[in-house]
C-alpha positions as CSV (number, residue, x, y, z in Angstrom):
1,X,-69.0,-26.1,41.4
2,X,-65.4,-27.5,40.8
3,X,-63.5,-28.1,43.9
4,X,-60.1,-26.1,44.7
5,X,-58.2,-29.0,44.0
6,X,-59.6,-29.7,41.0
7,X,-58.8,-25.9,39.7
8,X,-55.6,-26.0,40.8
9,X,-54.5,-29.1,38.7
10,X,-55.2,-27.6,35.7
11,X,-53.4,-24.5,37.0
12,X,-50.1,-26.6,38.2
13,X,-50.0,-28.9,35.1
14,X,-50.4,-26.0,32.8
15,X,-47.3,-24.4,34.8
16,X,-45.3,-27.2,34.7
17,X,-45.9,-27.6,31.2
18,X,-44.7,-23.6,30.6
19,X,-41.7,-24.3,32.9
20,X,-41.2,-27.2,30.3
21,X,-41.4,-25.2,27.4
22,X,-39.3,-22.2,28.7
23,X,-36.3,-24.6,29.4
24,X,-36.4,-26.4,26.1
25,X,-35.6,-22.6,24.2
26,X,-32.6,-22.2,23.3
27,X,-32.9,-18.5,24.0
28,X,-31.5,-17.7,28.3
29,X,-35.2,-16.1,29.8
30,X,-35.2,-14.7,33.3
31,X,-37.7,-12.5,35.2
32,X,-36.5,-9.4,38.1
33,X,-39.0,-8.5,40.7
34,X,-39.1,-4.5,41.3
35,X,-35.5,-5.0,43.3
36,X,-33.6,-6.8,40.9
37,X,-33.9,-10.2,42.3
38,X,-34.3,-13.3,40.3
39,X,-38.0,-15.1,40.5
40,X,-37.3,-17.3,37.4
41,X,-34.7,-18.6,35.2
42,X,-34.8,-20.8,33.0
43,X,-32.0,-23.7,31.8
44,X,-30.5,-21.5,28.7
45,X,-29.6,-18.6,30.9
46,X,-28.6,-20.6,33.7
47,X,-25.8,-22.5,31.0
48,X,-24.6,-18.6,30.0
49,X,-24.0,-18.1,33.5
50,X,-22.1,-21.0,33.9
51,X,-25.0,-22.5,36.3
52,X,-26.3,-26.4,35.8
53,X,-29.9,-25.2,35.7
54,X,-32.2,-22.3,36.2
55,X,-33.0,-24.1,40.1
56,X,-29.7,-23.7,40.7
57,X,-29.4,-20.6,39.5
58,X,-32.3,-19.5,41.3
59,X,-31.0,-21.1,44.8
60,X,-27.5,-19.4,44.6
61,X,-27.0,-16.2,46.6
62,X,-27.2,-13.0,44.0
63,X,-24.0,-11.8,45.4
64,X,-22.8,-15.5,44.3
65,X,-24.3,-15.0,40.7
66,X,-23.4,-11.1,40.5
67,X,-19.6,-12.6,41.6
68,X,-19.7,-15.0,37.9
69,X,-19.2,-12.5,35.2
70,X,-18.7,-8.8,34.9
71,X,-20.3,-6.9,31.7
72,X,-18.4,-4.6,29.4
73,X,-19.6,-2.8,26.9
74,X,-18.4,-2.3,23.2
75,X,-14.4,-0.8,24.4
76,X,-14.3,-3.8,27.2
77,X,-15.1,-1.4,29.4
78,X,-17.4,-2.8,32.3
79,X,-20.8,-1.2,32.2
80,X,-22.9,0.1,35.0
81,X,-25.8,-1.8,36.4
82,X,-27.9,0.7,35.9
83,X,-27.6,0.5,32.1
84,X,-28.7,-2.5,31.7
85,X,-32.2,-3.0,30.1
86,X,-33.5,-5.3,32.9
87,X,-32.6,-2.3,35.3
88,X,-34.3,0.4,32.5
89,X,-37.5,-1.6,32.8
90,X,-38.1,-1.3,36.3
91,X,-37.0,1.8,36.3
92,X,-40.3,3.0,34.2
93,X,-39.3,2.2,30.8
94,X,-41.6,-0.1,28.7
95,X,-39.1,-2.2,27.1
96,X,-35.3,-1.9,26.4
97,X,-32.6,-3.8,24.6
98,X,-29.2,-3.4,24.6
99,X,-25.9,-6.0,23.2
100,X,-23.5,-6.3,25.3
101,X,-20.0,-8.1,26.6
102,X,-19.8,-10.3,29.9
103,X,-16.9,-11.8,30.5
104,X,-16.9,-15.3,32.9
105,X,-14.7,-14.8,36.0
106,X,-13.6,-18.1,36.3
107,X,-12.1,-18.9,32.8
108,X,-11.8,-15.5,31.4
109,X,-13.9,-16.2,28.1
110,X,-16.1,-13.5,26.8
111,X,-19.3,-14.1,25.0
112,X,-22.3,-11.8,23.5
113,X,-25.7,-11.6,23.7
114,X,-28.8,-9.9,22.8
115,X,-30.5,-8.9,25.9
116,X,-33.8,-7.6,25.6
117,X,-36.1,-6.8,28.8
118,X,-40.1,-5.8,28.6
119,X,-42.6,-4.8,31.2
120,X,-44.5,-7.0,32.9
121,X,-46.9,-7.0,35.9
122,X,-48.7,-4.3,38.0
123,X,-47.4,-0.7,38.7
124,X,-45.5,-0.7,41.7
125,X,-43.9,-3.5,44.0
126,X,-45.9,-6.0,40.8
127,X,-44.0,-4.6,38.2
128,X,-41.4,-7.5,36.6
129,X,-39.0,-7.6,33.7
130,X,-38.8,-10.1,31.6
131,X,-35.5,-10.4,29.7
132,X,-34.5,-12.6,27.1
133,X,-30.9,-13.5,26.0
134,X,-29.7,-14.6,22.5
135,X,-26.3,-15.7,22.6
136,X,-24.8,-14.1,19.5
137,X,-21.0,-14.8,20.2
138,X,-20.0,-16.6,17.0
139,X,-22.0,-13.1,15.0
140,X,-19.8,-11.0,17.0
141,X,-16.3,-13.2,16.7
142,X,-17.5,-13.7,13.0
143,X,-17.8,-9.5,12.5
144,X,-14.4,-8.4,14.8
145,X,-12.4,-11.2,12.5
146,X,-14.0,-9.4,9.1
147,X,-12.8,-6.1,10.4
148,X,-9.8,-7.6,11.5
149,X,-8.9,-8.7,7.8
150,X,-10.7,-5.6,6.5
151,X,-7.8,-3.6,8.5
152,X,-5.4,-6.3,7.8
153,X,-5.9,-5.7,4.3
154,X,-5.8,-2.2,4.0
155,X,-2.8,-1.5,5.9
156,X,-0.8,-4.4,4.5
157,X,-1.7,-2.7,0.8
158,X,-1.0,1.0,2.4
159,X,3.0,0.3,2.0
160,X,4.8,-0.8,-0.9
161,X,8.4,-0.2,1.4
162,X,9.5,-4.3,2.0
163,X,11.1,-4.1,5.5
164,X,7.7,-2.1,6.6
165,X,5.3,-4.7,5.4
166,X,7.3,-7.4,7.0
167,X,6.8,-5.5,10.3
168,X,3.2,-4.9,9.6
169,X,2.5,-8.2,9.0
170,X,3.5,-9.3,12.9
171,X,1.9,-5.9,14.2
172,X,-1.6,-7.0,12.6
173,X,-1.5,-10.3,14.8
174,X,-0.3,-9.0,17.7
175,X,-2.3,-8.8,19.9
176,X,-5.7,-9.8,18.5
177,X,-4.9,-13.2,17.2
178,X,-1.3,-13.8,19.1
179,X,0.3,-13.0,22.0
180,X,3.6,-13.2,20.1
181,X,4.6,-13.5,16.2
182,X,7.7,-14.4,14.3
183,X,8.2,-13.7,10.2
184,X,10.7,-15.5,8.8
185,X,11.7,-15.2,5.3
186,X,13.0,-18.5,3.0
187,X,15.5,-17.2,0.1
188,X,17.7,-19.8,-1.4
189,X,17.1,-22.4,0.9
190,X,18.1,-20.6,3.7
191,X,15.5,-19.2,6.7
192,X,16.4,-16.0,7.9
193,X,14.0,-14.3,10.8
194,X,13.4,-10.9,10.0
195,X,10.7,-10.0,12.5
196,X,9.8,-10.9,16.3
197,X,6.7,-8.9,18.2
198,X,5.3,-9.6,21.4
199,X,2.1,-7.8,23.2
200,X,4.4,-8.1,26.3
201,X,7.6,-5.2,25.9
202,X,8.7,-8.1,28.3
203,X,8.0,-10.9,26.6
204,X,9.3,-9.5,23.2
205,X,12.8,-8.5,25.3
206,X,12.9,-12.3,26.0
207,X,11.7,-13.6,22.8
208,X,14.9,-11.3,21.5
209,X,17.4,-12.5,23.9
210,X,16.5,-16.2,22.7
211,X,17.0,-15.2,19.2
212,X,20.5,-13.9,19.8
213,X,21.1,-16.6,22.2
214,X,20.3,-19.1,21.3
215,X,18.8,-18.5,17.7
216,X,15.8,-21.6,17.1
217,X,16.6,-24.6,14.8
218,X,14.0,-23.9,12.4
219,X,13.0,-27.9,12.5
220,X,11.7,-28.0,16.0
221,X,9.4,-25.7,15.5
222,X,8.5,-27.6,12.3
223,X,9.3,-24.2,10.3
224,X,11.9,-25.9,8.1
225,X,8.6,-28.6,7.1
226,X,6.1,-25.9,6.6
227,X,8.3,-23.5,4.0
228,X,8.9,-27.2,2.2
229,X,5.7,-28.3,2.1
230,X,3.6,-25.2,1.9
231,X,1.2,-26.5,4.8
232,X,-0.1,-25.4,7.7
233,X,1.0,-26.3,11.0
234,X,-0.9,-26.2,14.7
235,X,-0.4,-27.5,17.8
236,X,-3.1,-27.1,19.8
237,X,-1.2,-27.5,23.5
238,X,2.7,-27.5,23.7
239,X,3.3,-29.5,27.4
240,X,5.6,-27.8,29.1
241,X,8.2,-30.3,29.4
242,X,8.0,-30.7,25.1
243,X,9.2,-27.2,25.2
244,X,11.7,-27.4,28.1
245,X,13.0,-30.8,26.0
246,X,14.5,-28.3,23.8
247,X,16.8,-26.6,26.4
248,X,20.7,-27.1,25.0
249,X,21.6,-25.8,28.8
250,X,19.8,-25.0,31.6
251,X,19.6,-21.1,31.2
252,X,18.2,-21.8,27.9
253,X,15.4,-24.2,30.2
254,X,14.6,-21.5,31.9
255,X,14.2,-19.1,29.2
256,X,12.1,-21.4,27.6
257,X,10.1,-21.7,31.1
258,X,10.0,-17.8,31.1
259,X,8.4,-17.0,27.8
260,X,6.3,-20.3,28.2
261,X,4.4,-20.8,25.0
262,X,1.0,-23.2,25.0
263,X,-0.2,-23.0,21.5
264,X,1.2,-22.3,18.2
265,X,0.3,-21.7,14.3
266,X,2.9,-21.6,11.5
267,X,1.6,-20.8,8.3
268,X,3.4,-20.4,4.9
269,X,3.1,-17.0,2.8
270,X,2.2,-18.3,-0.3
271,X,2.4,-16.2,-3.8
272,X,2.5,-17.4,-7.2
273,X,3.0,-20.8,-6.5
274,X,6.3,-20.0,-4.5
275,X,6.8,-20.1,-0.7
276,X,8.1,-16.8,0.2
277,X,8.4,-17.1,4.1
278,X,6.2,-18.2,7.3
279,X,4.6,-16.3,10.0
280,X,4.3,-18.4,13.5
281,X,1.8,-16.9,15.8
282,X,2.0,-18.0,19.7
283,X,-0.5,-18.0,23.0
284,X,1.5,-17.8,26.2
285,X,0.6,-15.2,29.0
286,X,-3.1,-14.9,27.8
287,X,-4.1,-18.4,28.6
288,X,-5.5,-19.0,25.0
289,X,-4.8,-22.3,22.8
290,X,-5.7,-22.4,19.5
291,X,-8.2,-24.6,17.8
292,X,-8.7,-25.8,14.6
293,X,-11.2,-23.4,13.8
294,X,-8.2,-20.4,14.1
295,X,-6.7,-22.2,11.2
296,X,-8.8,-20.3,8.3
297,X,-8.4,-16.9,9.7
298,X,-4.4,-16.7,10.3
299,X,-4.5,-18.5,6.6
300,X,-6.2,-15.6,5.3
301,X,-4.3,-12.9,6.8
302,X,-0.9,-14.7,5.4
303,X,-2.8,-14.5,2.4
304,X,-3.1,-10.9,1.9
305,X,0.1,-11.0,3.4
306,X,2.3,-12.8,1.1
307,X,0.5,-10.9,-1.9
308,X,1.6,-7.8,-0.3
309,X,5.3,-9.3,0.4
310,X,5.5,-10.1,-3.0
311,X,4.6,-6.8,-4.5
312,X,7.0,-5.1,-2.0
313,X,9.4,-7.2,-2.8
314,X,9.1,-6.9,-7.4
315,X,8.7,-3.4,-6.0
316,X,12.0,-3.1,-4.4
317,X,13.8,-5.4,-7.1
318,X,12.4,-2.9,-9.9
319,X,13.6,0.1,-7.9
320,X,16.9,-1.5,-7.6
321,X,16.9,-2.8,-11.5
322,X,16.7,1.1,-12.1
323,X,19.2,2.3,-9.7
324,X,21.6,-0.3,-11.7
325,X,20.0,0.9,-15.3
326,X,20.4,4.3,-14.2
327,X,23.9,4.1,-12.8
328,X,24.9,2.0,-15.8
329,X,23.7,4.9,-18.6
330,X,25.3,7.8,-16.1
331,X,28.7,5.9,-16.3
332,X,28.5,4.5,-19.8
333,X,27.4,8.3,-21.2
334,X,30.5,9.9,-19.4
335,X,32.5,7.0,-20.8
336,X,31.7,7.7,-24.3
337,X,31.1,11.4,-24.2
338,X,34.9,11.8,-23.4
339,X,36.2,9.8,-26.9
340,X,33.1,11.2,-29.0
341,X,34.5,14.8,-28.3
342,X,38.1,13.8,-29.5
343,X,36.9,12.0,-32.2
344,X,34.5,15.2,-33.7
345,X,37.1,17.7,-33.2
346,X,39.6,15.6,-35.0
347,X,37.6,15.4,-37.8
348,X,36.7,19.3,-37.2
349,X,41.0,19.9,-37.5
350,X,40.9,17.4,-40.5
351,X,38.3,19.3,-42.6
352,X,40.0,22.5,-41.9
353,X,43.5,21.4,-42.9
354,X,42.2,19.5,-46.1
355,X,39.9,23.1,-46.9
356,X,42.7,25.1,-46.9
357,X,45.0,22.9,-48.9
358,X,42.3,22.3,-51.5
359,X,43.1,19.3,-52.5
360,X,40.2,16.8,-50.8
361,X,37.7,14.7,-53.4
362,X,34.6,15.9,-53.3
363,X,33.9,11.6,-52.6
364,X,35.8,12.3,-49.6
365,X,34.3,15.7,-48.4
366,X,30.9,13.9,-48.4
367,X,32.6,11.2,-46.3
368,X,33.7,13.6,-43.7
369,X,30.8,15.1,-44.2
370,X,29.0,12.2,-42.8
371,X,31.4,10.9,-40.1
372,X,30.9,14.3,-38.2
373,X,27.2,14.5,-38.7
374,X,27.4,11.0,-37.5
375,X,29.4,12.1,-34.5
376,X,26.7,15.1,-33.5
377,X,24.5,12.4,-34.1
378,X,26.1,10.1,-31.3
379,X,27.1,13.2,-29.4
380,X,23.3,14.2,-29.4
381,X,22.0,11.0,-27.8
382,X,24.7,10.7,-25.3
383,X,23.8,14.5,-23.8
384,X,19.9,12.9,-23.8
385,X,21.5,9.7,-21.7
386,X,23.3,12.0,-19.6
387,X,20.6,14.7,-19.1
388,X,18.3,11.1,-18.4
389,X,20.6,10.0,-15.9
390,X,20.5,13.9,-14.1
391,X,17.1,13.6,-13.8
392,X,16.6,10.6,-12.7
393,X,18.8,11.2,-10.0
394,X,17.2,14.2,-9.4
395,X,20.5,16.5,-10.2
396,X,19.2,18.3,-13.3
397,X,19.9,21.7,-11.6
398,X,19.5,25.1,-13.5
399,X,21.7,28.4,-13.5
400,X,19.3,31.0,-14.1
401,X,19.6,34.7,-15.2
402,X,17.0,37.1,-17.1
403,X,16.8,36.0,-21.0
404,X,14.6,37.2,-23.4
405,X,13.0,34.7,-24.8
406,X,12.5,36.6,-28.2
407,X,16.3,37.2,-28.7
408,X,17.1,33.2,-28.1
409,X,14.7,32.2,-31.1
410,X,15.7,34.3,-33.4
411,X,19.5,33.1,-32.7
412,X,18.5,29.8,-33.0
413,X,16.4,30.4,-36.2
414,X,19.6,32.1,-37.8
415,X,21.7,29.3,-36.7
416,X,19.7,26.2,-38.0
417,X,18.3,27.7,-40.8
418,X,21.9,27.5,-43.0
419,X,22.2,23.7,-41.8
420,X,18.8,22.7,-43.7
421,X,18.3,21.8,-47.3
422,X,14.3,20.8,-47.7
423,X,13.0,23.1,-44.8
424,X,12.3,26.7,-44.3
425,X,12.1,28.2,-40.7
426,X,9.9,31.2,-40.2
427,X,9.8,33.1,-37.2
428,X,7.0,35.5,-36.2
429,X,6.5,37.6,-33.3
430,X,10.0,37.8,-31.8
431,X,10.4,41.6,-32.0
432,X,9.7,42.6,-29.0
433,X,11.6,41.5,-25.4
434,X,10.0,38.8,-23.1
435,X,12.1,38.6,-20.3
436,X,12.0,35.0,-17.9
437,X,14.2,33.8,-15.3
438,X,15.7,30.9,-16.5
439,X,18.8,28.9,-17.5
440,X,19.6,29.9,-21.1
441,X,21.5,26.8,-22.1
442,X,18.7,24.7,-20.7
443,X,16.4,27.1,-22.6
444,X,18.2,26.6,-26.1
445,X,17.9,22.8,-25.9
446,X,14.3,23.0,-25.3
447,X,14.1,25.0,-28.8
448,X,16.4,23.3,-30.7
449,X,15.0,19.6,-29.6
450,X,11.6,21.4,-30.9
451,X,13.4,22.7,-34.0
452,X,14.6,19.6,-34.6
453,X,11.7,17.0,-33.9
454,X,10.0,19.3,-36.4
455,X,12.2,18.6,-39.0
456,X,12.7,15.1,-38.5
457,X,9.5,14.0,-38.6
458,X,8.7,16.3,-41.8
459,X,10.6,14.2,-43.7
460,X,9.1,15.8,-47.1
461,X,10.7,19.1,-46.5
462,X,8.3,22.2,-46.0
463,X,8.0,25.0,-43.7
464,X,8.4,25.1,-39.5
465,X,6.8,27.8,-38.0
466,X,8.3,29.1,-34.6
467,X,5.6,32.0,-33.2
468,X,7.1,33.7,-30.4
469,X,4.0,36.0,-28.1
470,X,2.9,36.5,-24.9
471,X,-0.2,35.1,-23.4
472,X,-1.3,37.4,-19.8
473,X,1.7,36.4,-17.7
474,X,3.8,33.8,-19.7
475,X,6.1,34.1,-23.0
476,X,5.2,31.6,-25.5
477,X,7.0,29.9,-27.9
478,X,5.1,27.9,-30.8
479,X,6.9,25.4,-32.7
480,X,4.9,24.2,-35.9
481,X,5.1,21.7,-38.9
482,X,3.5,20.4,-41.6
483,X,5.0,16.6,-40.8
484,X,3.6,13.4,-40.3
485,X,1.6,14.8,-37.4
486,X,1.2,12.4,-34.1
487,X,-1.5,10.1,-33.4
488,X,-4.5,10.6,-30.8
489,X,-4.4,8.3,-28.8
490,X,-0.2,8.7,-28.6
491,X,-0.9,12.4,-27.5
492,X,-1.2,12.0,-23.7
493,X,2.3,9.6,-23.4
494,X,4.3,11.6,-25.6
495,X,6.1,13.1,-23.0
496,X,6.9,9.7,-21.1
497,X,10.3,8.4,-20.7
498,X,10.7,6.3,-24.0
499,X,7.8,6.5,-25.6
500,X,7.5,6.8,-29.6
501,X,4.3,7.4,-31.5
502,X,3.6,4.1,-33.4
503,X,3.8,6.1,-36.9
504,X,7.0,7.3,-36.4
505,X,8.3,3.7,-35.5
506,X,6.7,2.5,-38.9
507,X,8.0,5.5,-41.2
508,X,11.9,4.5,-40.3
509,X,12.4,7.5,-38.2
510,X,15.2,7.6,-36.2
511,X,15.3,8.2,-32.3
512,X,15.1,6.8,-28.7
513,X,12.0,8.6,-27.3
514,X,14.5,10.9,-24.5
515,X,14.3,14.2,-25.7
516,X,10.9,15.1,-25.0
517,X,10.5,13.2,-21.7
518,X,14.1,16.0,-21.0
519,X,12.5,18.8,-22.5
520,X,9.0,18.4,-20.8
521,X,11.5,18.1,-17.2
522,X,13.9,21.2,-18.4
523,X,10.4,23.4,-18.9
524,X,8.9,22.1,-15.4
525,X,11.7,22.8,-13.8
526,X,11.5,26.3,-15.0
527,X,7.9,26.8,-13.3
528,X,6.4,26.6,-16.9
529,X,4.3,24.1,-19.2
530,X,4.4,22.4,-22.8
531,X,1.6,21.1,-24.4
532,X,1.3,19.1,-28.3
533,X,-1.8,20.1,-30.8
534,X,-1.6,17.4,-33.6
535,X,-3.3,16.1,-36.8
536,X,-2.0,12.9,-37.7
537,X,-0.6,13.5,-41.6
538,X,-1.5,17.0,-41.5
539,X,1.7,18.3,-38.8
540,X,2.0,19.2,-35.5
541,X,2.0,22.5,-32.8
542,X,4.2,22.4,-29.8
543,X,3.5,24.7,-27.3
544,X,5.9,26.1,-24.5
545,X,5.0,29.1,-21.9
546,X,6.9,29.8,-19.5
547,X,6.6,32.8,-16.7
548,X,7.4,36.1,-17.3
549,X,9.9,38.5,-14.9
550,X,7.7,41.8,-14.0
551,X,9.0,44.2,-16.1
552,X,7.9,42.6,-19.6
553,X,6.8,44.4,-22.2
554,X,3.9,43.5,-23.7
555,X,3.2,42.9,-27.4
């Protein structure tokens, strides 16, 4: 029979070889008896405790251990004991897992891990749990900085307003990356700091009364070399006395002294090859200093935050580009509408006095003839320029009263039909009332611009239907010719501001593509719609309907 000694050799060396094993894992492994003391530990979970070695770890007091860290959950929250997997396991479950947050007393720093615990052991006072840790810090850090730039992203791109993206740009960093930022902007050589945010209410009161007291030189922060050069700066750890070096008098020392920065970044906002401005990011009150490994992150972030400067700002230079257009064709149109009007009722007298006196050449008749046609001409597209600038200003108002719709067509057919040599207007369906509420000048310039686009652009002559009838709650106006007819795929801009169908651009006829963007605003305004049916060389159908009053008769 072997001897006790010589079974308990075996025993001991094969333990020593497991204890050997266990501390060369990278993963922490400890064991709890039935009352949540430790009976092993080995070196990994000894290091995230902060402890040399699991024998130390095993020799210190569990108040002692218990007094290292404190565990929070997902919200940095601390979490109860008795949530904790270790405690679930010798509570009667089999095995448990859980991730979770402990944060080290004595510096502060918070790390993750993977805790898993299993059953081990007897029922009773020889049940154990075995947990395991996996430190999974950098996973976690690496996630919360992808949803950080997620967010970062999606609220930078939410605002195309400059001011409020400058403003979101500081809010982003503080205080997840920063306890303070400053956004400076570089225009023409010159730095001008548009944005200061602090965690701290406090601390952003100070950083404040610095700015307006003593307002930074730009250089000793190494601003001015970062907008030049386009680089990256960071300083790791600002000594105290660096920073108090750049007191100009002692309350400026202690201001300095007071907001007490440690670490800095300063990175450029870069977009299209041109520095825009700099965002300098600063650790004071938490403690924190940055490392090189912060660099890539607060790069990013200025990034997607110089992209979305830069848009806000061509976005804001456009806006105001059309506030100077617009302002431009509102006073150039009342400019010219005032000498137009002398001009065509001078000629207006002149024809009249020649007419009666009977003595003009027909050579000269056909002269006048042209100036004042001309002169509508001119008068025409200054009313579009004006009407443009109303709209765009939003003060394209309407006087409404009832008007039958039925009664304004056939006016305007009588009217225009004298003035035309090649075309023959045909109205159908206008002998009955349809009553609307609506602004009966407005109204007449929707049908004569109709009236007229299908003429123009029926430069062969022909017929122009106008069909007058009431569809269930709207009166309906048809406008119809046999013309040059509109392309497909020109169909769903035709009523933008400008826009002219390729075919009429190549056939020589005239215009400035304003009268249907006003006409398609005139009927929306009135609560109605318009709509274009086309064949290109076979003519085309505008459409209006507009609402009728109650009271209409029906046709």
């Amino acid at each position: 029979m072997l001897s006790s000694d010589r079974v308990a050799a075996p025993a001991a060396a094969r333990a020593a070889q497991l204890a050997a094993i266990l501390d060369a894992v990278t993963d922490g492994v400890t064991v709890q008896d039935m009352q949540g003391r430790l009976v092993y530990a080995n070196n990994a979970a000894a290091h995230i405790l902060g402890v040399p070695n699991g024998a130390a770890l095993l020799a210190a007091p569990t108040a002692e251990i218990l007094n290292r860290y404190e565990i929070l959950d997902e919200f940095r929250r601390p979490m109860s004991p008795a949530r904790l997997p270790g405690r679930l396991v010798l509570n009667g479950a089999t095995e448990a897992a859980a991730t979770i947050c402990y944060r080290l007393r004595a510096t502060g720093a918070e790390y993750w891990t993977l805790l898993t615990a299993r059953a081990a052991g007897g029922p009773g006072p020889e049940r154990l749990a075995i947990n395991t840790f996996r430190d999974v810090t950098d996973l976690k850090r690496t996630e919360g900085l992808l949803r950080f730039l997620t967010d970062a992203s999606r609220q930078l791109s939410a605002s195309l307003d400059y001011e409020s993206t400058l403003g979101t740009v500081a809010r982003l960093a503080v205080p997840t990356i920063a306890d303070s930022a400053v956004v400076d902007l570089y225009e023409d050589a010159a730095i001008t700091r548009v944005v200061i945010a602090a965690a701290d209410p406090a601390q952003e009161a100070l950083l404040n009364k610095l700015q307006r007291g003593y307002a930074p030189d730009p250089r000793d922060l190494g601003v001015a070399e970062v907008l030049q050069s386009g680089e990256a700066r960071l300083v790791t750890n600002l000594p105290l006395e660096e920073l108090l070096a750049r007191a100009k008098d002692p309350e400026h020392a202690q201001l300095l002294a007071a907001n007490g920065t440690q670490s800095y970044i300063i990175v450029p906002f870069l977009a299209r090859g041109r520095v825009l401005g700099s965002l300098a990011l600063a650790l004071a009150e938490s403690g924190r200093h940055y490392a090189p490994s912060d660099l890539p992150l607060v790069e990013e972030l200025a990034r997607q935050a110089a992209l979305a400067i830069d848009n806000a700002r061509l976005y804001r230079d456009a806006h105001e580009a059309i506030a100077t257009r617009d302002q431009f064709l509102s006073i150039a149109s009342h400019e010219l509408k005032t000498p137009l009007t002398s001009i065509l009722a001078a000629l207006q007298l002149v024809e009249r006095r020649l007419s009666r006196q009977g003595a003009m050449h027909p050579r000269d008749s056909r002269a006048l003839e042209l100036a004042m046609a001309q002169g509508r001409r001119l008068n025409n597209m200054v009313m579009a320029l004006l009407d443009l600038s109303r709209i765009e200003s939003g003060r394209l108002g309407l006087n409404r009263a009832p008007v039958d719709l039925s009664a304004l067509a056939r006016r305007l057919v009588d009217e225009s039909q004298p003035l035309l040599d090649h075309h023959r207007l045909v109205l159908q369906g206008a002998s009955v009332p349809l009553m609307i509420d609506g602004d009966e000048l407005r109204l007449e310039q929707v049908l004569q611009n109709l009236i007229g686009n299908a003429v123009k652009y029926s430069p062969a002559g022909g017929t122009v239907t106008i069909r007058v009838q009431r569809h269930d709650d709207d009166a309906c106006v048809e406008v119809a010719d046999q013309g040059v007819g509109i392309p497909t795929d020109a169909l769903p801009h035709l009523f933008e501001r400008f826009f002219r169908a390729a075919n009429a651009e190549g056939s020589g006829i005239s215009g400035m593509g304003i009268g249907l963007y006003v006409v398609k605003e005139i009927v929306t305004l009135h609560g109605g719609q318009i709509w274009a049916d086309s064949v290109e060389g076979a003519g085309t159908t505008f459409t209006v309907c507009l609402p009728l009053v109650d009271g209409s008769a029906a046709t």
